[in-house]
C-alpha positions in Angstrom: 4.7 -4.5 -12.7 8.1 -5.9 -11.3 9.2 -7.8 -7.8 12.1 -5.8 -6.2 13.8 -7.6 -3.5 14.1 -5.7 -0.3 15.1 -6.3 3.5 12.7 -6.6 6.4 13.5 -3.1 7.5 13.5 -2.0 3.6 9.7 -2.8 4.2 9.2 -0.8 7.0 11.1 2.3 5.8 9.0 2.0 2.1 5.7 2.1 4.2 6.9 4.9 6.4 7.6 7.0 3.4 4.7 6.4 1.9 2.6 7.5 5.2 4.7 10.4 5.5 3.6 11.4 1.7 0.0 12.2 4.0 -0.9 15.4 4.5 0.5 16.2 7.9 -2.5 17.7 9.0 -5.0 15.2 10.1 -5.1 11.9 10.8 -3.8 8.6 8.1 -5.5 5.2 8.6 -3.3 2.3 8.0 -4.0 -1.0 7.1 -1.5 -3.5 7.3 -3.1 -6.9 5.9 -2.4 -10.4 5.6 -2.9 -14.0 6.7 -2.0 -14.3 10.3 1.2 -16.6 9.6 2.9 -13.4 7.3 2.1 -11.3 11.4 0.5 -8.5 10.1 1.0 -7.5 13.9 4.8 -7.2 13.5 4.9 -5.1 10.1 2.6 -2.9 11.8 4.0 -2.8 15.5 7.7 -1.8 13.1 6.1 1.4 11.8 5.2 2.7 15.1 8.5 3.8 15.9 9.8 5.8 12.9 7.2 7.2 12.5 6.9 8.5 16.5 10.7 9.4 15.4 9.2 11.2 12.2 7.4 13.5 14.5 3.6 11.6 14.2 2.1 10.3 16.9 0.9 6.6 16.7 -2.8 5.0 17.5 -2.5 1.4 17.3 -5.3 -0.7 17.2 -5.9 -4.1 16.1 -8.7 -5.8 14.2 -9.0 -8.7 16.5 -10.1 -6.5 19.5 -13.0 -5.3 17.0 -14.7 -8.3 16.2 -18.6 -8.8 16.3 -20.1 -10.8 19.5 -19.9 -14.5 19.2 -23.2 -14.7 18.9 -23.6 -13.3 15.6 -20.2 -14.0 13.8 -20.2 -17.8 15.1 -24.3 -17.9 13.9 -23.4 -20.1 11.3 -20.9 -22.1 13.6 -17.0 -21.9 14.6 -15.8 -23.3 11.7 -17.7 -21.1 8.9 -15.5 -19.8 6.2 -17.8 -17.8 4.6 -18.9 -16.6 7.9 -15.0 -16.1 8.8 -15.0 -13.6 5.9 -18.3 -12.4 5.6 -19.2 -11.6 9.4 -16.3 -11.5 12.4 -15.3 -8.3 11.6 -17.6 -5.4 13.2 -17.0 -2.8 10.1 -19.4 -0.7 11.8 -17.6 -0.5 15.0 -14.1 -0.4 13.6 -14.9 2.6 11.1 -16.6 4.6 14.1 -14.9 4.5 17.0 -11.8 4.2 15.4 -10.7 4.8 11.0 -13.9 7.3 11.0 -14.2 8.4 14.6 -10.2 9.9 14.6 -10.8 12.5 11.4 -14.6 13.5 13.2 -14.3 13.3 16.4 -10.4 13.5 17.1 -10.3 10.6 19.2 -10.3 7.1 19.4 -10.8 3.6 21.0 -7.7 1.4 21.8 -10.4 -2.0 21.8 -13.6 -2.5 21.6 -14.5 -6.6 22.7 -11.8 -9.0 23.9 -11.5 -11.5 21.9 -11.1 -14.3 24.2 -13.9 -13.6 26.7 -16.5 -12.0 24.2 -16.8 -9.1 26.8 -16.6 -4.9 26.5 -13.1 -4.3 27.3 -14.8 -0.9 28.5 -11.7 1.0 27.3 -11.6 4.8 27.3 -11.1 7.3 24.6 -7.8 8.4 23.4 -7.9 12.1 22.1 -6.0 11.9 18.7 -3.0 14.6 18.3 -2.9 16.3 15.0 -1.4 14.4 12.4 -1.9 11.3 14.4 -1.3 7.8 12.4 -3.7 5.2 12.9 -1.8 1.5 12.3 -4.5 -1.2 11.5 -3.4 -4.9 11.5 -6.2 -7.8 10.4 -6.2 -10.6 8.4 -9.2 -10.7 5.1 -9.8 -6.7 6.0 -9.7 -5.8 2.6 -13.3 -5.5 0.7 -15.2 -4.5 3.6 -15.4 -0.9 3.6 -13.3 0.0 6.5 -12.4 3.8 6.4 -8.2 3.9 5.7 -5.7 5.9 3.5 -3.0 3.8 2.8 -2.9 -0.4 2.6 -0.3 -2.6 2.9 -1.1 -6.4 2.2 1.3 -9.4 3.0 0.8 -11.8 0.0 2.0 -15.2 0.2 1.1 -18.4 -2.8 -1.6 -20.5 -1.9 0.6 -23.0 -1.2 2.6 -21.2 0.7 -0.5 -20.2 2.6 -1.5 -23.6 2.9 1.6 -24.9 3.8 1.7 -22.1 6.9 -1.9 -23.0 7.9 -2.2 -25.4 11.2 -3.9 -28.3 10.8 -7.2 -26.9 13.1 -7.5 -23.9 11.0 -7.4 -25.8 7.8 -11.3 -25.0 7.6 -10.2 -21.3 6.9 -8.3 -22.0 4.0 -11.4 -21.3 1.6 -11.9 -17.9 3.3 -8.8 -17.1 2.5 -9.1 -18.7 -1.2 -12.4 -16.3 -1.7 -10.9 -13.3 -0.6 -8.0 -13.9 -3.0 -10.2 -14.6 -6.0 -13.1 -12.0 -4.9 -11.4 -9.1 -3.0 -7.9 -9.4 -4.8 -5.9 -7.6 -1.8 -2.9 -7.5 -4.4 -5.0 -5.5 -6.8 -6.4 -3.0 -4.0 -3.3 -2.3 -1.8 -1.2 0.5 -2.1 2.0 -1.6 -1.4 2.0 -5.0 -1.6 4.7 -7.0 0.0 5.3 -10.8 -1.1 6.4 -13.0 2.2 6.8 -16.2 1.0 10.5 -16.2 2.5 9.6 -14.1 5.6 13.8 -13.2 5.9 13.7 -11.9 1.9 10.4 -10.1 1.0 10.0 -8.6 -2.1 8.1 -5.3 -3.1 5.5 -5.5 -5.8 5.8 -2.2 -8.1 3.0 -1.4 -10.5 4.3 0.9 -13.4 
């Protein structure tokens, strides 16, 4: 294994070429991971463009608008870390209307729940092109069985992550320690990407 320095738009091109290693012919689920201070949300909004540029069309969806009702993944209570990890993402959801739903169905759902009011967004389906991309951002989304092809994680140090981590959502910091120590996201990925210094990543490369 080594660290190679690389740019911000090094990133993006690395990723890009390793979607564009997919077979052309149906749909690639991507996964862009990390904890929300690397914005997971800005690696993955980056790749939309080259890859539109590359000839694939784009279906981007975000975790957040797939997470369970609040009545189920705040059971436990709103400040749960094991819940945080265990039980606000609706897998089930995600990997049907969406990761699963694209390569069966040839179509997919934008969002699922708002986030904010807990309500159907009610959105309809889009009908997926051939060779469509879907780009995936979420925070602890490795480990839980969703249905993708190629995953990028965002790794910071724990003190790094702690360091990034408001005061409020300090409670979340043992979620985060768990799926480090359980999940390993740097072990499962396909590319890993260390953030510490947000301006000078660094590519881990196994072999």
């Amino acid at each position: 294994m080594r660290v190679e320095p690389v740019t911000p738009v090094g990133v993006v091109e690395h990723v890009v070429t390793r979607v564009l290693a997919q077979a052309s012919d149906r749909p690639v689920r991507v996964l862009v991971d990390g904890h929300p201070s690397t914005r997971p949300e800005e690696l993955a909004d980056a790749l939309a463009e080259p890859l539109r540029a590359a000839g694939r069309p784009v279906a981007r969806v975000r975790v957040r608008d797939f997470l369970r009702p609040a009545s189920l993944r705040l059971e436990r209570g709103r400040r749960d870390p094991d819940a945080l990890l265990e039980e606000w993402i609706d897998v089930g959801g995600l990997n049907r209307e969406v990761l699963t739903g694209v390569v069966a169905r040839g179509r997919w759902l934008p969002t699922l729940r708002d986030p904010v009011t807990d309500r159907a967004t009610r959105a309809a389906y889009v009908d997926a092109a051939p060779g469509t991309v879907v780009v995936l951002d979420g925070s602890l989304a490795l480990g839980r069985g969703l249905d993708v092809d190629v995953v990028v994680h965002l790794a910071l140090r724990p003190a790094t992550e702690t360091r990034n981590t408001p005061l409020d959502d300090a409670w979340t910091l043992a979620a985060y320690g768990r799926y480090r120590r359980e999940v390993q996201p740097e072990r499962q990925a396909d590319v890993v990407v260390r953030v510490d210094h947000p301006d000078r990543p660094a590519l881990v490369l196994r072999g």
